[in-house]
VOBA-1610 file (N, C-alpha, C; in pm, whole numbers, padded with zeros to 5 digits, always signed):
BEGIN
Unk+12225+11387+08125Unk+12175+11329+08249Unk+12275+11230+08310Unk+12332+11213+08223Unk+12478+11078+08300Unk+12533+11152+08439Unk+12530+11064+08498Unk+12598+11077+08623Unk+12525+11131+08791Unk+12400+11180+08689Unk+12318+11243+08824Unk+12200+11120+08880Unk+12211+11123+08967Unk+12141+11045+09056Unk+12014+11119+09147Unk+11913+11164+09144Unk+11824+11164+09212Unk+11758+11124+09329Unk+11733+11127+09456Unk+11706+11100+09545Unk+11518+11132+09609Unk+11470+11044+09612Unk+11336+11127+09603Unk+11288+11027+09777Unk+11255+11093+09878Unk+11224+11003+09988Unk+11050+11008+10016Unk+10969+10902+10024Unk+10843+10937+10019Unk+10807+10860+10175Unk+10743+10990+10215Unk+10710+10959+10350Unk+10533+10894+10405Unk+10472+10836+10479Unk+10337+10842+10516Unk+10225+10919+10425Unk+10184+10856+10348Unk+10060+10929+10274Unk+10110+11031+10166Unk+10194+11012+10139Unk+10278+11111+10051Unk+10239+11018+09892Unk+10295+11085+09765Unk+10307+10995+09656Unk+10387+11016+09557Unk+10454+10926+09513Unk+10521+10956+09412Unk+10496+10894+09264Unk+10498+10980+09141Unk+10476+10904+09025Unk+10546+10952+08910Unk+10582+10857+08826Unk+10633+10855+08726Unk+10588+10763+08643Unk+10584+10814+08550Unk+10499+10741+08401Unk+10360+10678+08462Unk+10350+10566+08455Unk+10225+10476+08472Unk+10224+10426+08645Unk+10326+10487+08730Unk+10371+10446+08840Unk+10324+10514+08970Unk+10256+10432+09066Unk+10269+10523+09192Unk+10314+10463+09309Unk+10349+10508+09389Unk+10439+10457+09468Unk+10381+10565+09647Unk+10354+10468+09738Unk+10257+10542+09823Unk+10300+10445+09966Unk+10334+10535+10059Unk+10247+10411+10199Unk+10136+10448+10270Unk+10084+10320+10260Unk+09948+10379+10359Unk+09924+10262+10475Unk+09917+10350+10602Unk+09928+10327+10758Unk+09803+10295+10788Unk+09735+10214+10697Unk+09563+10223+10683Unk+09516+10183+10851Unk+09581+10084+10934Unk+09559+10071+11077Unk+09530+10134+11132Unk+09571+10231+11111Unk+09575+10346+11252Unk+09451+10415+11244Unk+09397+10378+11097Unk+09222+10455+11104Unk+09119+10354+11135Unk+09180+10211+11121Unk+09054+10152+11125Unk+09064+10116+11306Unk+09169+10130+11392Unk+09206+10139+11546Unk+09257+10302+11625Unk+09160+10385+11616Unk+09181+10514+11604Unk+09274+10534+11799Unk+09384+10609+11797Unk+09444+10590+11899Unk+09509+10479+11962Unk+09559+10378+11843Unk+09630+10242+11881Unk+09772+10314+11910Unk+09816+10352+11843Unk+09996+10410+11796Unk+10010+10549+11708Unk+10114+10635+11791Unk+10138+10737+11694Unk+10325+10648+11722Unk+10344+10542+11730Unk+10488+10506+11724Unk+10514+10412+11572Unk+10538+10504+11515Unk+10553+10422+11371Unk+10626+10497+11262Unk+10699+10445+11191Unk+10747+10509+11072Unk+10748+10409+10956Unk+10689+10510+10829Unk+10685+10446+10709Unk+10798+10529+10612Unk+10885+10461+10511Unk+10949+10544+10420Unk+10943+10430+10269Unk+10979+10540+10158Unk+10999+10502+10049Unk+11087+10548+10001Unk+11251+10516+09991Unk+11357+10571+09913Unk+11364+10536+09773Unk+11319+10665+09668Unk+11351+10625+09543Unk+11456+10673+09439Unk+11576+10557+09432Unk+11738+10638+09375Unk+11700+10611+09274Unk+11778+10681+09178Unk+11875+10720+09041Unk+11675+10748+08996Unk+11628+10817+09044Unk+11443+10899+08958Unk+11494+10958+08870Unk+11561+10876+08756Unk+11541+10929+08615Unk+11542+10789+08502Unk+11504+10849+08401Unk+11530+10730+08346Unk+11377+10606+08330Unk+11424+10471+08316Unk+11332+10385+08313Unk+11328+10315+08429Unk+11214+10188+08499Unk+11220+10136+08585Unk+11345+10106+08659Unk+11368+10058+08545Unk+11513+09909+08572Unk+11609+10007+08596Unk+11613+10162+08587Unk+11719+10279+08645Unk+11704+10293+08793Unk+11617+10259+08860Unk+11567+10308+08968Unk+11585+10212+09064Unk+11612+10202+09196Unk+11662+10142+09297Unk+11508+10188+09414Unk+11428+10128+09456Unk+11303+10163+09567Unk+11344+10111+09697Unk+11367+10169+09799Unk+11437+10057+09878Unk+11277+10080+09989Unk+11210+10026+10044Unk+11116+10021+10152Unk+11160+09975+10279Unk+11119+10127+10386Unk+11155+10074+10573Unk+11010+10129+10618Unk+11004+10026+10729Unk+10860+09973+10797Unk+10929+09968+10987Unk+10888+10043+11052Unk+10906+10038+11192Unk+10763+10051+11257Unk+10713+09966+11311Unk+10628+09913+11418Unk+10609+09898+11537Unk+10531+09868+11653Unk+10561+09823+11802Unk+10563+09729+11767Unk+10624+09625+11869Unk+10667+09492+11822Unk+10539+09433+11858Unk+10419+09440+11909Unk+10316+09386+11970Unk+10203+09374+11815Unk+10244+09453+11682Unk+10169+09409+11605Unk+10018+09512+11626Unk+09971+09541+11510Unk+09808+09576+11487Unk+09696+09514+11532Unk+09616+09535+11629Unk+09475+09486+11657Unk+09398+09470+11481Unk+09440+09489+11363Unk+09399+09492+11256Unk+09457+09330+11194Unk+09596+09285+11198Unk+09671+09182+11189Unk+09805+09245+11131Unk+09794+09355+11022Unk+09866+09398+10959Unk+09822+09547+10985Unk+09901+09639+10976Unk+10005+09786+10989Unk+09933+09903+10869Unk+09983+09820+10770Unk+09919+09898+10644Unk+09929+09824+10534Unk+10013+09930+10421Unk+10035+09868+10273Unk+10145+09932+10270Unk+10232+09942+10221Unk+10377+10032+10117Unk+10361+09980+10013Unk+10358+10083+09913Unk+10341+09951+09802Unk+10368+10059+09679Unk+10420+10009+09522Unk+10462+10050+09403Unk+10314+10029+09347Unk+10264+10074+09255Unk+10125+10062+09185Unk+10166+10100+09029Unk+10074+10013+08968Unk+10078+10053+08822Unk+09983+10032+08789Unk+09890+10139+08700Unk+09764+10198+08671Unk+09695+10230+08802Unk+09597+10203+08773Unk+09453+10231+08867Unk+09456+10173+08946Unk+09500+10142+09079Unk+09484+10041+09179Unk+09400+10029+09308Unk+09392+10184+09287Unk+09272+10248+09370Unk+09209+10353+09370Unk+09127+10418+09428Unk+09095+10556+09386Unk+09160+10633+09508Unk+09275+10659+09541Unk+09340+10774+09562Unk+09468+10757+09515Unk+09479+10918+09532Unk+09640+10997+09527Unk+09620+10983+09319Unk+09731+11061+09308Unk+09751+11017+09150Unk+09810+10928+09068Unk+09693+10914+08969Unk+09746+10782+08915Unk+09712+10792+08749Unk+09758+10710+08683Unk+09774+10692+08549Unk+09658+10604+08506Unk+09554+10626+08465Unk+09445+10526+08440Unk+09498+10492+08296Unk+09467+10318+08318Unk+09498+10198+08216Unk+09344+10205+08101Unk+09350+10115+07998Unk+09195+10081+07944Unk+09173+10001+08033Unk+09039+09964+08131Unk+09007+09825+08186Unk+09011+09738+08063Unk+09063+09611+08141Unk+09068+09528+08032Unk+08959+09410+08110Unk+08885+09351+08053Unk+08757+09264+08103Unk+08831+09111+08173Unk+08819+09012+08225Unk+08889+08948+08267Unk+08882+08864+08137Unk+08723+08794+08070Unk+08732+08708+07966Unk+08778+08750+07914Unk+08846+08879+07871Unk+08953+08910+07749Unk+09080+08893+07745Unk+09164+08901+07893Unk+09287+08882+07917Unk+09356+08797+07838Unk+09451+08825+07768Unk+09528+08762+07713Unk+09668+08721+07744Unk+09692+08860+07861Unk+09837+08839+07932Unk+09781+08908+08063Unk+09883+08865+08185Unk+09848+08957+08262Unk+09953+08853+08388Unk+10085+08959+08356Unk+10203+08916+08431Unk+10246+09069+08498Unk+10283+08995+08588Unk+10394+09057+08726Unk+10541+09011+08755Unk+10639+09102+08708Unk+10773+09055+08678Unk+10834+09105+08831Unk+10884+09069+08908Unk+10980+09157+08996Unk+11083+09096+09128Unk+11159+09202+09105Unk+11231+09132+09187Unk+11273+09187+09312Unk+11278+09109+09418Unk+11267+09162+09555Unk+11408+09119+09646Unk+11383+09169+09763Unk+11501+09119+09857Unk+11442+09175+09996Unk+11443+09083+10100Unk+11363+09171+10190Unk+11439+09119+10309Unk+11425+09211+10435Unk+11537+09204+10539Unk+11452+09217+10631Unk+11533+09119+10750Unk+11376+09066+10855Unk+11279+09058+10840Unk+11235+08972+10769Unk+11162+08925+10640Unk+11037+08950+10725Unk+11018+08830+10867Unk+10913+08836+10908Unk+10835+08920+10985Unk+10913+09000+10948Unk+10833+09166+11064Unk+10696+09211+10895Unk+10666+09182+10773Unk+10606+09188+10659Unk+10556+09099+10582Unk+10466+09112+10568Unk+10431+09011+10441Unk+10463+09117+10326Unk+10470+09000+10194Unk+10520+09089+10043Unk+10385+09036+09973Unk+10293+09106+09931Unk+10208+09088+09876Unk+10203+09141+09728Unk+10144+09080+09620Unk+10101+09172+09510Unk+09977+09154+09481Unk+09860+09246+09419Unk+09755+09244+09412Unk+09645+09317+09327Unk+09575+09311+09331Unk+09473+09383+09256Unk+09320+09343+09241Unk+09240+09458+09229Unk+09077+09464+09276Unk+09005+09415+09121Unk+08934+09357+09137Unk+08822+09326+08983Unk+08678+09391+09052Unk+08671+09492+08927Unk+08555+09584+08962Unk+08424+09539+08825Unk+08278+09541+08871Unk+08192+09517+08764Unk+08181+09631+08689Unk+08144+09648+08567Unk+08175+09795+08470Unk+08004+09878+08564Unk+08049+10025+08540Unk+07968+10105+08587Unk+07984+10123+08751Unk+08034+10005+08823Unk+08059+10026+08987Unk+08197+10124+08995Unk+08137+10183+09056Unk+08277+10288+09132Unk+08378+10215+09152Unk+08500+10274+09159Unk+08615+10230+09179Unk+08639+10189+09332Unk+08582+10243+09410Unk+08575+10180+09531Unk+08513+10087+09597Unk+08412+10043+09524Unk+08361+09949+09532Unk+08330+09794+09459Unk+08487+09728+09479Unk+08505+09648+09424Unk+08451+09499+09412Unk+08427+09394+09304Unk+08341+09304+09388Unk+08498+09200+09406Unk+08573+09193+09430Unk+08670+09124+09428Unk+08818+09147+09435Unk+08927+09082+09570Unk+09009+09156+09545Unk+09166+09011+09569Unk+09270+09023+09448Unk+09281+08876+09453Unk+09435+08924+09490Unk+09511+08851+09554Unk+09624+08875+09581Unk+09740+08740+09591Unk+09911+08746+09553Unk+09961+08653+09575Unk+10140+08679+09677Unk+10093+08632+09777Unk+10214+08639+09860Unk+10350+08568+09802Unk+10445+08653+09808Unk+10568+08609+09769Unk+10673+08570+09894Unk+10621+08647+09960Unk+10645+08633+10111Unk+10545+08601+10269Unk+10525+08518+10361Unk+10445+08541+10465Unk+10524+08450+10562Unk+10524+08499+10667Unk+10554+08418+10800Unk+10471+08352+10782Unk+10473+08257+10920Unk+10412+08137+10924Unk+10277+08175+10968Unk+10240+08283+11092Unk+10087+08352+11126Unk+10001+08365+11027Unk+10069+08456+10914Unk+10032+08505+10793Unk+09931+08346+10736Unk+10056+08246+10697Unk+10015+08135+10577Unk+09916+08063+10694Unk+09901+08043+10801Unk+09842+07991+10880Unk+09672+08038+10895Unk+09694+08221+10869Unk+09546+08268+10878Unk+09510+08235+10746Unk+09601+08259+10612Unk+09533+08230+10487Unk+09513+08072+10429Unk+09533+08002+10492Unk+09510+07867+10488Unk+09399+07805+10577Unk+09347+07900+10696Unk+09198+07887+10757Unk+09105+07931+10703Unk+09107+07970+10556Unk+09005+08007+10479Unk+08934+07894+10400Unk+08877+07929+10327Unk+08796+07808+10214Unk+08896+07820+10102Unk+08939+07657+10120Unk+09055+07603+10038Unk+08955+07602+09831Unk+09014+07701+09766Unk+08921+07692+09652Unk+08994+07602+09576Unk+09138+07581+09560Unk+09203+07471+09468Unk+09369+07473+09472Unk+09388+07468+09350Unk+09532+07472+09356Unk+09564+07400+09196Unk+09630+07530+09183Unk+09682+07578+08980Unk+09837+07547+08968Unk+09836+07545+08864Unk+09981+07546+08796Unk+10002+07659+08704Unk+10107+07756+08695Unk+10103+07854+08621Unk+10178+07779+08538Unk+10199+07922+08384Unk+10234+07855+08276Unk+10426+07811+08306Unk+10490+07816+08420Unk+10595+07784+08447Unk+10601+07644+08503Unk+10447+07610+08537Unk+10481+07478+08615Unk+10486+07499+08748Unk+10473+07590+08769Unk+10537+07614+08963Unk+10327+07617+09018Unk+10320+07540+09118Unk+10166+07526+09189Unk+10143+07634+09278Unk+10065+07672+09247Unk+09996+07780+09343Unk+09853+07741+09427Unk+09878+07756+09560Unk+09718+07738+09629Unk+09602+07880+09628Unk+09479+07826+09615Unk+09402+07955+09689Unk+09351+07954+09763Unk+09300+08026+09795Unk+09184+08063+09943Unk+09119+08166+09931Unk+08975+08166+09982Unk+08931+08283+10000Unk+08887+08293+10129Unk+08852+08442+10128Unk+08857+08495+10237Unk+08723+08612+10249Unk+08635+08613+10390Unk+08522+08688+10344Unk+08520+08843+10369Unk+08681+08879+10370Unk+08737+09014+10411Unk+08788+09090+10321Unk+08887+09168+10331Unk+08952+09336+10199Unk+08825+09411+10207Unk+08918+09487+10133Unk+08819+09568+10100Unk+08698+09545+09983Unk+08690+09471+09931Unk+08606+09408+09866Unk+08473+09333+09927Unk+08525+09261+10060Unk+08499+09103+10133Unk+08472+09004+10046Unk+08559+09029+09939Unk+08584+08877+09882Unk+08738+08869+09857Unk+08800+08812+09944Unk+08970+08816+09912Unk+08996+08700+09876Unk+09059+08662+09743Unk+09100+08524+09699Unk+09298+08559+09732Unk+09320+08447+09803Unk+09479+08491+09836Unk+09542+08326+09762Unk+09643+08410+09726Unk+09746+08324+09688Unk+09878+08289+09709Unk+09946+08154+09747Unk+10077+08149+09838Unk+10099+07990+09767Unk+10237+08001+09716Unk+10328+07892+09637Unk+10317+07776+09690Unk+10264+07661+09664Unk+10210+07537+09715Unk+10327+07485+09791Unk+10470+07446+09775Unk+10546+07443+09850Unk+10602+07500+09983Unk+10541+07611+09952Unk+10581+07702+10099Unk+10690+07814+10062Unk+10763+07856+09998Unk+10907+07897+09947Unk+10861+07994+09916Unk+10908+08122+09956Unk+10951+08261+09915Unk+10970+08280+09729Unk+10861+08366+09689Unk+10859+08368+09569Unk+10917+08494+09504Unk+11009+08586+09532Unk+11066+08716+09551Unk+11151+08750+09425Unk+11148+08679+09341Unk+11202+08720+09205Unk+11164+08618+09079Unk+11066+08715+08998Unk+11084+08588+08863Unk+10935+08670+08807Unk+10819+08595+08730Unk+10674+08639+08709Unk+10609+08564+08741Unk+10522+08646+08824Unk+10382+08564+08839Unk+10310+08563+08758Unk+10248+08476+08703Unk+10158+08460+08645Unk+10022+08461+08669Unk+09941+08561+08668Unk+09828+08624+08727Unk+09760+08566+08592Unk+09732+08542+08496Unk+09644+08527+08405Unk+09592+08356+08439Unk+09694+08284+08464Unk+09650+08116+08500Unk+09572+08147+08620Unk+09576+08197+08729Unk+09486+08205+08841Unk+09356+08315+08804Unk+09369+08389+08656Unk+09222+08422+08644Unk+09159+08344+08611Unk+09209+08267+08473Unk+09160+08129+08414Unk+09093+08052+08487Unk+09170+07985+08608Unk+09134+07898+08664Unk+08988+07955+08758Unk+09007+08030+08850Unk+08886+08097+08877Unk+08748+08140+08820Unk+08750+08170+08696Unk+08685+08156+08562Unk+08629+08035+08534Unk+08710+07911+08540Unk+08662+07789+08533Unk+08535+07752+08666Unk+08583+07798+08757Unk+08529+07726+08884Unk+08407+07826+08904Unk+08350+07935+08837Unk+08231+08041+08833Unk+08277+08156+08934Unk+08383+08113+09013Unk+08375+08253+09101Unk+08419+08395+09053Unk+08443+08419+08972Unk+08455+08514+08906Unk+08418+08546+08758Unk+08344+08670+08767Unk+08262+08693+08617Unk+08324+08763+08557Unk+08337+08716+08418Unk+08401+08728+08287Unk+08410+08875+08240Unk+08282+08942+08249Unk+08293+09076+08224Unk+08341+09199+08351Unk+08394+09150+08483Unk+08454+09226+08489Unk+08548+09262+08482Unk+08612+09369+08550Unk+08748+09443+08492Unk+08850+09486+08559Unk+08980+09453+08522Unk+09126+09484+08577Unk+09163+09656+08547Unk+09219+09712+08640Unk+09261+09850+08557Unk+09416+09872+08611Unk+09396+09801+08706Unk+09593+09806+08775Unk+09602+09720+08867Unk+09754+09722+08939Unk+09816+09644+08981Unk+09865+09670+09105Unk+09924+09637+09264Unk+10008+09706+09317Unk+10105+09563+09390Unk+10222+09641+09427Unk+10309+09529+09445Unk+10376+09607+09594Unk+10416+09515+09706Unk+10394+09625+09808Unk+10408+09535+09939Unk+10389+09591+10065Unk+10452+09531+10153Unk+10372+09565+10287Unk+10350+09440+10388Unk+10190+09475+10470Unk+10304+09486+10616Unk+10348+09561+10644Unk+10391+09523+10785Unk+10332+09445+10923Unk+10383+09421+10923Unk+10328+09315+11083Unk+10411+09384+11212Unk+10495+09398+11262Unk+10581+09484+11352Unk+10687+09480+11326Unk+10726+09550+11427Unk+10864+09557+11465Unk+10948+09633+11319Unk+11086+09592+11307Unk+11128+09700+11198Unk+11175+09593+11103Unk+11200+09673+10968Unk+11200+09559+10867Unk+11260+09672+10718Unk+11301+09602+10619Unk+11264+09660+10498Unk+11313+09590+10403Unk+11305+09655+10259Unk+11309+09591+10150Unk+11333+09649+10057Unk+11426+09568+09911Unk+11413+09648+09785Unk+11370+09611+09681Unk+11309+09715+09590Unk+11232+09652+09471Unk+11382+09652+09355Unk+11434+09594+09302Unk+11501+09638+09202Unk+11405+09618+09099Unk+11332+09536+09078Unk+11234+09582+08936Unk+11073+09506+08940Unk+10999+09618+08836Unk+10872+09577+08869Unk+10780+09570+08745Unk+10777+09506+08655Unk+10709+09563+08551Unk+10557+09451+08533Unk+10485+09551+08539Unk+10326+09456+08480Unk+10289+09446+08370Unk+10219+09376+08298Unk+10131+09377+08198Unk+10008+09309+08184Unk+09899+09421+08162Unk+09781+09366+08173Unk+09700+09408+08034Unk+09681+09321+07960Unk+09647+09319+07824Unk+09524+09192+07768
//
């Protein structure tokens, strides 16, 4: 296999997977504003598709009208690991219950170009056992990236606190009575600063939530997605690496 490089390009609603991985964009706007825009392009370039993560180069492009979604945001592009939703194919994880979590990190590293035409989000749904996968009661997310619109709408929410992960670095939350859930708890680095390479620590912001009752103990994580919300105009980005663990 030395020397060959792979090229795999994933277009609008398309998917790609490997091992525990999916990798998808979805233009979700355009259904919930039927006849807003057919002017748009989504892509997913994925080099050297052989091998392990850290072989692979994802580069993400996002073109928009510059006037932005009657929605706020475009869609999702986004890398997934396990179950993150119920479409396209995917690799189902064990749910792991939240009171059980013992780890539950997001490693990755980003680089993103005209930054503010996107927010960089990572995220994932907590479902009660026996509820469908689509019907989640909770869906919690932490920006690594947001313009100022972005931190401005998620900071007009109900301020729930503000954590320290096990690095020391403060994180704020908010919720929000929207997602697809309509319970969105969002998360954005108490300083303000672009968080685009290193781990998040997703297990201190279950904890802490746990503490405060808004979230119940027995439900359950099954995946992850890490990914990119366009706002307009043109933009993109690369993942050089992404690895989760939810245990």
């Amino acid at each position: 296999m030395k020397g060959i490089s792979m090229v795999q390009v994933i277009k609008d609603n398309e998917f790609w997977r490997r091992d525990r991985f999916v990798a998808s964009n979805g233009p979700w706007s355009l259904y919930t504003n039927p006849g807003w825009t057919n002017n748009y392009r989504d892509r997913i370039i994925i080099e050297n598709d052989i091998g392990s993560f850290r072989d692979r180069k994802l580069s993400f492009s996002w073109e928009w009208p510059e006037t932005g979604s009657p929605s706020g945001v475009c869609g999702f592009n986004y890398i997934a690991y396990g179950r993150y939703w119920d479409f396209g194919p995917y690799m189902e994880l064990q749910p792991v219950a939240l009171g059980s979590l013992k780890k539950l990190d997001f490693t990755h590293d980003i680089e993103m170009f005209n930054a503010d035409s996107a927010n960089q989000l990572t995220e994932f749904f907590v479902r009660a056992p026996g509820k469908p996968v689509y019907a989640p009661e909770h869906e919690i997310g932490w920006f690594g990236y947001a313009p100022h619109e972005t931190r401005n709408w998620v900071s007009s929410g109900k301020f729930i606190g503000r954590f320290a992960s096990r690095d020391r670095k403060e994180w704020d939350i908010y919720w929000h009575p929207t997602g697809a859930a309509n319970s969105y708890f969002l998360i954005m680095p108490a300083d303000g600063m672009p968080y685009l390479k290193g781990v998040v620590d997703g297990l201190s912001a279950v904890r802490f939530l746990l503490t405060k009752g808004l979230i119940n103990a027995a439900h359950k994580i099954e995946g992850v997605a890490l990914g990119f919300e366009p706002l307009r105009g043109v933009g993109s980005a690369v993942v050089r690496n992404f690895v989760a663990a939810i245990e």
